[in-house]
N, C-alpha and C positions, 0 to 999 in steps of 0.2 A: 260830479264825476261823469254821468252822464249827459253832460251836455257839452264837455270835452273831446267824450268821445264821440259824439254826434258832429262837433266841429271838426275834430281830425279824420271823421271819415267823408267829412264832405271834400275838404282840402285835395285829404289824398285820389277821390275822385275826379275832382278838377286836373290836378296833375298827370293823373293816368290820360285823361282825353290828350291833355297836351302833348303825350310822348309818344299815343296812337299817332296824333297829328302831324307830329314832327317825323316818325318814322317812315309812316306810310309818302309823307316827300318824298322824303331821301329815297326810299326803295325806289318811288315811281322816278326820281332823277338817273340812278344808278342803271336801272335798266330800259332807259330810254334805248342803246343801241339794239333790244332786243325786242324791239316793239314790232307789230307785223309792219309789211310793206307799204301798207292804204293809210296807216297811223297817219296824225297832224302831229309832227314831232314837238313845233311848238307849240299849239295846243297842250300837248302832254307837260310839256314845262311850264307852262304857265298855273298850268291844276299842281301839279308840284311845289311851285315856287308857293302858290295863292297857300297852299295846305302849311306850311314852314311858317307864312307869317301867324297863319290862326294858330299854331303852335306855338308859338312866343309868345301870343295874346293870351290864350287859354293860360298858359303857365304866370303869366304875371298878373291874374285876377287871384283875389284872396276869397278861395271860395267858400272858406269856416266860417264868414262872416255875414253869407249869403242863404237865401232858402234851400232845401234840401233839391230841388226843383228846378231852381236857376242853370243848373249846367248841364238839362235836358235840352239849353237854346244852342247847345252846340252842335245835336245831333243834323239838324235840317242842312244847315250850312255842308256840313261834315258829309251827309249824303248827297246833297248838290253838287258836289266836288265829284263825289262816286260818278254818279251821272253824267257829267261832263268827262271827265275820264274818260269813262268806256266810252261817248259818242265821238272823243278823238280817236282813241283804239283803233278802229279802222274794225276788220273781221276778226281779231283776235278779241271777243267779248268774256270767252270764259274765265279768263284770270279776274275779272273784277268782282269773281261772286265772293272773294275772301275778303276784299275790301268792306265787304259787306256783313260777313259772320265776325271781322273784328268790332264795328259797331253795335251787334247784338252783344258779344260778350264785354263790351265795356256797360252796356246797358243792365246785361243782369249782375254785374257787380255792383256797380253804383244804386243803382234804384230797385226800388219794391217790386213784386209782382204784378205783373198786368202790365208792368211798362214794356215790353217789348211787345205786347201785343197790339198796343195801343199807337206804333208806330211801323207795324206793320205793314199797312197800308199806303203810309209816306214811303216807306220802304221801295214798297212793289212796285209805285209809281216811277220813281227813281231809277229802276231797277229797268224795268219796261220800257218808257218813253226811248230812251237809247236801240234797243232794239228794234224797233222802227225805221229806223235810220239806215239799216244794213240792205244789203244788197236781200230781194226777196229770196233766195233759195237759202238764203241761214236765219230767216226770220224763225223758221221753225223749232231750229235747234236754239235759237236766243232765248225763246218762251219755254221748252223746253229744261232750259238751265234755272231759268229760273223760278219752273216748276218746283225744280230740286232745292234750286240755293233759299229761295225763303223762307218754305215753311220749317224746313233745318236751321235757318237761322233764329225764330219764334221759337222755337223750341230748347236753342241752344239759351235762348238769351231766358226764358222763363226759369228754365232746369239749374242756372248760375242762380238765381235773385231769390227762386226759392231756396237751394240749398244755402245760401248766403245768409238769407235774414232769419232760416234755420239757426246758425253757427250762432251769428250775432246772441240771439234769444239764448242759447247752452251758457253762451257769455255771459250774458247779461246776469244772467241764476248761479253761476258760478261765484261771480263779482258778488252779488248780495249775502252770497252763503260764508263768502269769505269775510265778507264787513260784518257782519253778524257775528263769525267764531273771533275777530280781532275783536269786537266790542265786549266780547264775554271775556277773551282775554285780560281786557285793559280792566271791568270789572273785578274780575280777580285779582288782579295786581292792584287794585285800589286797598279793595277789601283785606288782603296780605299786608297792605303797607302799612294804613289805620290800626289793624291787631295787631302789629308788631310795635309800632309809633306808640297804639296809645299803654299797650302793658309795660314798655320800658320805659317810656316819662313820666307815666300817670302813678309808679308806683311807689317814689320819694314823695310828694304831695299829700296821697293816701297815709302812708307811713307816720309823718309827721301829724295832720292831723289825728290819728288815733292814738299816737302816743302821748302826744297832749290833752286830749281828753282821758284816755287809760288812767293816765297819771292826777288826774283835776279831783282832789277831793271832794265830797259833796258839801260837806261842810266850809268849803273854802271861801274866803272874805270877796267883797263884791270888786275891788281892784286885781285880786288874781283869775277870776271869771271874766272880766273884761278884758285882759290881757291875752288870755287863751280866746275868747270869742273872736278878739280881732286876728290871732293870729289864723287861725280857721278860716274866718270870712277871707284873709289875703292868699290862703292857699286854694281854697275854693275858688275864688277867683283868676288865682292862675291856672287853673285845672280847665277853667271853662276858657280860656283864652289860647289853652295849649289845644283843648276841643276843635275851635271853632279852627286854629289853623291847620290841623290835619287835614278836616274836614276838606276847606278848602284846596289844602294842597291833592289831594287826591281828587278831587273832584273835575279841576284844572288838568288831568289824565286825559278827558275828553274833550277837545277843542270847541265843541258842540255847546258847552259851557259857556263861551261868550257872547255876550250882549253886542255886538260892531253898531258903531256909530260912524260918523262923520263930523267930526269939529274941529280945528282951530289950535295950532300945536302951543300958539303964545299964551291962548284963553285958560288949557290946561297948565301950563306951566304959573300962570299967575295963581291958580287957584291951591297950586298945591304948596306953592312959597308961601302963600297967606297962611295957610295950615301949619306948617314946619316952623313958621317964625316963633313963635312962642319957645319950641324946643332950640335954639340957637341963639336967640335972646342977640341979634342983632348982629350975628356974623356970616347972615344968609345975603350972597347977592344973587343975582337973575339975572341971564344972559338970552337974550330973544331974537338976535342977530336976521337969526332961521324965520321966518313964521310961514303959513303955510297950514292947508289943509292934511288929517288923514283921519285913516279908517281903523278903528279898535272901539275896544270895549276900554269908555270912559273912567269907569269905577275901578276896573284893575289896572289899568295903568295908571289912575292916581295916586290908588295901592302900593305899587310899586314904588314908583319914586318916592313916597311919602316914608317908607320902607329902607329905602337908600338915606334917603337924609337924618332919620333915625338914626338907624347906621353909624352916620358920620357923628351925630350928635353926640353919642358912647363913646365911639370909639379913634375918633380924630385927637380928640384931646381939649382943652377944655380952651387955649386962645385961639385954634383951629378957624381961620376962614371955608366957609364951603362955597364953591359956586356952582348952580343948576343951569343947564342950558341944553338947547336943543339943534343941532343942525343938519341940514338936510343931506343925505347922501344918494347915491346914485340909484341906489334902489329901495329904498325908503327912509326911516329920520332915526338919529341916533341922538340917544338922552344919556346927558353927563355931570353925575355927581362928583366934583372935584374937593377937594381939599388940601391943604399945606399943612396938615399935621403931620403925625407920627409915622404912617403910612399900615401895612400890612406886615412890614418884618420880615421873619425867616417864615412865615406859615405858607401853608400850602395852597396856592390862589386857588385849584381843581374844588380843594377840600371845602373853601369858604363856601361854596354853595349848596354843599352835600347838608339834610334835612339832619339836625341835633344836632350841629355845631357852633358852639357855645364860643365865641373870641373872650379873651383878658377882662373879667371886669361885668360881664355881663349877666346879667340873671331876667334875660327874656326864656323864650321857650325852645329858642337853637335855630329857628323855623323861618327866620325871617329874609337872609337872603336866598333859601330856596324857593321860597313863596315867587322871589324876584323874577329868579330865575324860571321858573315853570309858569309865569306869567307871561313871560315874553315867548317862549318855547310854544307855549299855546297858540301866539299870535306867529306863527311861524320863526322868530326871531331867535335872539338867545341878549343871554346878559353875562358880562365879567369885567375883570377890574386890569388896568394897568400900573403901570409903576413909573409917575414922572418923578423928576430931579428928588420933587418933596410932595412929602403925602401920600394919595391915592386919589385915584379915578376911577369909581365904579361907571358901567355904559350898560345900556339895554341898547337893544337895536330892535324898531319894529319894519319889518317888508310892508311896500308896497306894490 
């Protein structure tokens, strides 16, 4: 975040010089007829027209991508302009001392403190060598002015950069205090979801194993002990599987949670078909059309689709083809679990993703397309399903 911000305030600093640049033309074109009598009228046009081009230059550089530093190279130029300016002028010198405090306050906005005093001296120069040039009886009042105009200019331009990177800084402590109370948010909403999650699924599980032992005499033969043991050990075992995806799903609240990698969109799709074949037992195909690099966290987006193809494995039906594939989209790559089964029905597509929704038939922990979903959701993306002729098409989409 802050180096976004650092980029957009450089940008918008480049762009400011370029609309100084482009204005201060226009005006010096606009009131050419008002120029004193001694003026070089085209001289004047020329500093004009020369100020419009560096104004389309400045604006067509991308200055986000550049040091913070780089579009202090405009200021020299920018004052050389000043400077010729006023040596066309003629005896009318004093209008160019504004030309001059617009450059300090583009300086105390854009840049740190010390810069405008740091350019003071170019300034002066600038400022001065023109007045030289005048007839000797206004030499006085030239130096004179620009007694006045620069050390007001240093001062205007400090009194902007401090108050400025003041602001910034209230920012900056605001931004963190805010990231902070949203993180204890999201915390909390974690926490709220697990105690809710785990006391309404974990409390059938519980239930059944106690009333199977409640009920388990002591004396009872070594095949009714084995029968209650394994039925414990399989409810135990969904207990910890319903654990472990709470867990997860809550955890996946904070995006900060992923692992990013860079790999190979065919590499992962082969590896997760190899995984799923067993559950499909030979009606998995693979479509790699797409292939092509991106960016995510390896392990839950295998998760995922691995998640989808399950999915299908349930609840497609049992002659169901599924096909996996991947293709690139404009703004990153979308992964599609297809099928020609039974499809999704009258149920409610929002609802399939919503955490404890249990579809026809199934005795997982309810968890599994939401898992999907707030997998993708982490990675900026999202995931859902369409409705072609036959079947279903579940899709994740990841940004890139």
């Amino acid at each position: 975040m802050e180096q976004e911000t650092l980029a957009s305030r450089k940008h918008w600093a480049g762009r400011l010089a370029a609309v100084f640049y482009v204005a201060s033309g226009a005006l010096t074109l606009i009131t050419l007829p008002l120029t004193a009598s001694d003026a070089d009228v085209l001289g004047l046009a020329g500093v004009a027209v020369a100020a419009l081009v560096a104004g389309a230059v400045a604006w067509s550089i991308d200055w986000g991508r550049l040091p913070r530093r780089a579009s202090l190279l405009l200021v020299p130029p920018g004052l050389l302009l000043i400077a010729a300016g006023n040596a066309f002028g003629g005896s009318d010198h004093f209008t160019y001392g504004v030309f001059f405090v617009l450059v300090f306050v583009w300086l105390g906005f854009a840049h740190a403190p010390g810069t405008s005093l740091l350019f003071t001296p170019l300034a002066a120069v600038a400022y001065l060598v023109p007045v030289f040039f005048l007839p000797p009886h206004q030499v006085g009042s030239g130096l004179g002015s620009a007694a006045v105009v620069l050390p007001l200019c240093a001062l205007i331009g400090e009194a902007l950069s401090r108050g400025t990177e003041r602001t910034l800084q209230v920012e900056a402590a605001l931004h963190h205090e805010r990231e902070l109370r949203d993180r204890q948010e999201k915390l909390d909403t974690m926490k709220s979801t697990f105690l809710r999650a785990a006391s309404h699924e974990l409390r059938t599980p519980i239930t059944i194993c106690r009333g199977h032992l409640d009920v388990l005499d002591r004396h009872a033969g070594t095949e009714e002990v084995a029968e209650t043991l394994e039925l414990v050990v399989d409810e135990l075992g969904r207990m910890g599987r319903l654990v472990e995806d709470i867990t997860m799903l809550t955890r996946l609240e904070d995006p900060e949670a992923l692992k990013l990698d860079r790999f190979a969109t065919d590499d992962l799709l082969r590896e997760v078909a190899a995984k799923a074949e067993p559950l499909l037992d030979g009606r998995l195909s693979l479509d790699v059309a797409d292939r092509g690099p991106i960016t995510a966290d390896r392990h839950r987006l295998h998760q995922a689709l691995l998640g989808l193809l399950s999915n299908a494995a349930v609840h497609a039906g049992a002659g169901a083809r599924v096909t996996l594939r991947s293709s690139r989209e404009h703004r990153g790559w979308r992964f599609d679990v297809a099928d020609d089964g039974t499809g999704v029905g009258a149920l409610d597509r929002s609802a399939l993703f919503q955490p404890f929704m249990h579809g026809p038939g199934s005795d997982g922990t309810g968890l599994g397309l939401a898992l999907v979903q707030r997998i993708a959701r982490a990675h900026g993306g999202d995931a859902g399903v369409d409705d072609p002729a036959r079947g279903a098409s579940f899709w994740i989409r990841i940004p890139t």
